[in-house]
Structure formats: C-alpha cells, structure tokens
C-alpha positions as CSV (number, residue, x, y, z in Angstrom):
1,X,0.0,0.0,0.0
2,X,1.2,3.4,-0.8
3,X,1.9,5.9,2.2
4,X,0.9,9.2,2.3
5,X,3.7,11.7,2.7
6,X,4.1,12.1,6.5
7,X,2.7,9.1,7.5
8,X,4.8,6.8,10.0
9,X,6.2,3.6,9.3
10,X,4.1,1.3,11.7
11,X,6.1,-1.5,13.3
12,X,4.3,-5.5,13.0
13,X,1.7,-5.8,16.1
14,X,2.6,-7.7,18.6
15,X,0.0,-10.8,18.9
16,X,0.3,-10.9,22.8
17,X,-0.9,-7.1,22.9
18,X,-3.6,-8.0,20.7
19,X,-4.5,-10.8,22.7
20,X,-4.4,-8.7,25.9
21,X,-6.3,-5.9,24.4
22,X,-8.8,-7.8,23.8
23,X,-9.1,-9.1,27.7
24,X,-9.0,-5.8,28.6
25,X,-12.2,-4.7,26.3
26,X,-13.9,-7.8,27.7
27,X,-12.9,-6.8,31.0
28,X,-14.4,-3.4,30.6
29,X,-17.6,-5.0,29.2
30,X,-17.9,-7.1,32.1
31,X,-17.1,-4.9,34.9
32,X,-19.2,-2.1,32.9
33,X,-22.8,-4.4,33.0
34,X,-21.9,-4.8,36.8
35,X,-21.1,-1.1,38.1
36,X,-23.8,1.7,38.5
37,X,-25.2,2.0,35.7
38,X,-25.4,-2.1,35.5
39,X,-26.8,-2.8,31.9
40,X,-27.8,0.3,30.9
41,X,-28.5,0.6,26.6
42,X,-26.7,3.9,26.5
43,X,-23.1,2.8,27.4
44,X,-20.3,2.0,24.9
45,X,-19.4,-2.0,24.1
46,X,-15.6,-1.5,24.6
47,X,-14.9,-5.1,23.4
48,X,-17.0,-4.3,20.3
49,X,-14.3,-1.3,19.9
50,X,-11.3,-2.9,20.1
51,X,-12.7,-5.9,18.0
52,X,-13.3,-3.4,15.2
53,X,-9.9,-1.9,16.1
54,X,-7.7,-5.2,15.4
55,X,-10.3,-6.6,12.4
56,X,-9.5,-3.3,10.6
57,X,-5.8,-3.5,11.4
58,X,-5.0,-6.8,11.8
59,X,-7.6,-8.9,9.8
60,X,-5.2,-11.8,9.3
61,X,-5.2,-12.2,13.1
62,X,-8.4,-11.0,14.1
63,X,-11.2,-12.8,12.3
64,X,-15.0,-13.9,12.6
65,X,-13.8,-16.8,14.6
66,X,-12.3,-14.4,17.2
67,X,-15.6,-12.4,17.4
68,X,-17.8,-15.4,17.2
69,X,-15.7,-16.6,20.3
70,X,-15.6,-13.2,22.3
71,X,-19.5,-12.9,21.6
72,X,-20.6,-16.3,23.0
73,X,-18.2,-15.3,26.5
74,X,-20.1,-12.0,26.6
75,X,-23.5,-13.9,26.4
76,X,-22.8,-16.3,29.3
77,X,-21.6,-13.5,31.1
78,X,-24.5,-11.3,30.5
79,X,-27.0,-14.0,30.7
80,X,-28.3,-13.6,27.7
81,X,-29.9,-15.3,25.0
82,X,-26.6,-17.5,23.5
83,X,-25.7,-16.0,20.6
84,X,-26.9,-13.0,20.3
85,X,-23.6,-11.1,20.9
86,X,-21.7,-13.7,18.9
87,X,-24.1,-12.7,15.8
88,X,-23.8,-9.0,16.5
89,X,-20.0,-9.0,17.0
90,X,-19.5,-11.9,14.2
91,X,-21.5,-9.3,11.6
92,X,-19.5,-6.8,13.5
93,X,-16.1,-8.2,12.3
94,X,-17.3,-9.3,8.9
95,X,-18.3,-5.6,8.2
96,X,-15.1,-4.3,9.3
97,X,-13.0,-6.5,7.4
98,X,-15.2,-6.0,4.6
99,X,-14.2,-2.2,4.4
100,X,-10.6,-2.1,5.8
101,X,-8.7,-1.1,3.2
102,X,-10.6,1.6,2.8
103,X,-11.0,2.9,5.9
104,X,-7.0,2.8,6.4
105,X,-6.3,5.5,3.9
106,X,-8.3,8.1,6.4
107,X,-7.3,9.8,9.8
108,X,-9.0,8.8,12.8
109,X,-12.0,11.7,12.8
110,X,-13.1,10.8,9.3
111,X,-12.7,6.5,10.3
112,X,-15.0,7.4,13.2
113,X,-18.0,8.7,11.2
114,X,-17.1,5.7,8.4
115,X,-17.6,2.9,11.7
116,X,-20.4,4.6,13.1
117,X,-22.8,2.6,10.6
118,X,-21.0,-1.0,11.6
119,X,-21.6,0.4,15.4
120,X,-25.2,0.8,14.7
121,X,-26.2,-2.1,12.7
122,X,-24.3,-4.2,15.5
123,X,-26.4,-2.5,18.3
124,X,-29.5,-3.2,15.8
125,X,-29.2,-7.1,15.2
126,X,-28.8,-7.3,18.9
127,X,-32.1,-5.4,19.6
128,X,-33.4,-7.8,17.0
129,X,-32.3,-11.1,18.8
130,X,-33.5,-9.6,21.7
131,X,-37.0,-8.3,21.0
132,X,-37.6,-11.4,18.4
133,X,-36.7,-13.6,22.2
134,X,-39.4,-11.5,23.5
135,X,-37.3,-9.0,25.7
136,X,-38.4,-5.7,26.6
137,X,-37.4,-2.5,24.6
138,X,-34.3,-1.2,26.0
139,X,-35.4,2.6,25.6
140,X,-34.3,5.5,22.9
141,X,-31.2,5.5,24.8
142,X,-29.9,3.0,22.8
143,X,-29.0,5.2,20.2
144,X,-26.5,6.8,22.3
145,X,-24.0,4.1,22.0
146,X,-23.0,3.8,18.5
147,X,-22.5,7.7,18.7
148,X,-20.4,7.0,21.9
149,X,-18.5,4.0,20.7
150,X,-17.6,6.3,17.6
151,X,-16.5,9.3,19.4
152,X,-14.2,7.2,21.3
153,X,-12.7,5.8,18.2
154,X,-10.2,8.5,17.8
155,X,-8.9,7.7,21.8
156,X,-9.1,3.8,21.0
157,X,-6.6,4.3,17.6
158,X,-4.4,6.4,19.5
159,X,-3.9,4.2,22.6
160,X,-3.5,1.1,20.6
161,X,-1.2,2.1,18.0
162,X,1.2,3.4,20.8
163,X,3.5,0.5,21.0
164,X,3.6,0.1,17.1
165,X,4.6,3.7,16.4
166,X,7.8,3.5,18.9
167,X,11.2,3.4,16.6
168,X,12.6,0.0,17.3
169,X,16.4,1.7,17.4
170,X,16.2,5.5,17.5
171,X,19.3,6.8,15.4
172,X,20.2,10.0,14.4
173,X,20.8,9.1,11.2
174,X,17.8,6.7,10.5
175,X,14.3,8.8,10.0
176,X,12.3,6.0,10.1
C-alpha cells in the first residue's frame, strides 16, 4: 500500500498485545454491565471497539472466529440469550474487514463517522435477537452508544497504536 507523505512507518503488532487488548475490552464489558449504571443501553461496548480496532488492522489475526468466540463469552456473562452477541459481534467483524482497506487511507475523525454505521447495525441485530426472544425494549437510549462507541474511536486508535509507532532503534541518522 502506498503511504501518504508524513505518514509513520508502523512496526508489526505484537499478537500478545492484541491478545491482551482484547481481555481488557472484555474486562471493561464485564465490569461495565456490573457497576452503577449495570446494563444500561446507552453505554459503549468496549470489546465491540477494540474488535473493530484489530479486524480493521490486523484482519489476518483478528477474524469472525475471534468475534464469534468473544460474543458467546459476553453472552454467558450477560445472561443472555446465547448467541446474540456472537451474531452482532460476528457481523460486526465481517463488516469491518469487509471495508478495511478503505478505511485505512483516512485519519481517525473521518474513520469514526465511516464505523459509526458497523456500530449501529451491531447494536440493531442485537435489539433484533432480543426483541424477536421477546425481551423488553431497551429505551431510545440506545441510540446513544453507537455515537459514543464512535466518538471514542479517535482515543481507541491512539492508545493502541502506541506501541507500534515507537522506533525499534532510534538513530540520528535513520528517520524511520
């Protein structure tokens, strides 16, 4: 892929900091549906996030499977009805891969409003499960976390492209 002039050099993610980042966002998404606000529509999936995240960066590592996996863990957690967050985040990754090249040639602000639509369509097939289950209708609130989960995009691409931005042996005479 060509670089556009001023763009850095990314070093190769590590897989262990994928793998971790990943049991952080599940982390988050567990210790999110059991603080104050317990499982309240309007708050952002953070493993959603950082799924996205690595299936637009890293689609050779971070597939379906990964999703699919990460979806059914949330659903026993959750108590849920099994498989409805392995659906949402399995269409989730699919939809992300589907448009990653693309998406890479853009800064963070315009990525955000270009994964707002895979944020809401995952938030939608799990309102489907759900309501098709015969569950109650979470409220209008809902809305809210698509717009959340892409205003924190920016702050997620930041944080996890840290360690790959870092020269590997700073030299004065090396500018990459």
């Amino acid at each position: 892929m060509i670089m556009r002039r001023g763009q850095q050099l990314l070093l190769p993610a590590n897989p262990f900091f994928i793998g971790v980042t990943l049991l952080i966002g599940l982390a988050l998404s567990m210790l999110q549906n059991i603080d104050l606000w317990g499982r309240a529509a309007w708050t952002p999936d953070f493993l959603a996030l950082t799924l996205v995240f690595w299936s637009i960066h890293q689609p050779q590592r971070i597939g379906i499977g990964v999703a699919f996996i990460f979806g059914l863990l949330v659903d026993v957690h959750q108590g849920a009805m099994l498989g409805q967050h392995a659906l949402s985040y399995t269409v989730l990754s699919f939809l992300a891969i589907a448009i990653h090249r693309r998406l890479l040639w853009f800064q963070a602000p315009s990525q955000a409003l270009q994964v707002l639509p895979l944020f809401a369509a995952s938030h939608a097939i799990e309102l489907c499960v759900r309501m098709i289950a015969g569950g109650a209708f979470p409220g209008w609130l809902l809305l809210l976390a698509p717009m959340l989960e892409s205003l924190l995009w920016p702050v997620i691409s930041v944080i996890l492209l840290l360690p790959q931005r870092r020269t590997p042996n700073p030299d004065a005479h090396r500018p990459l």
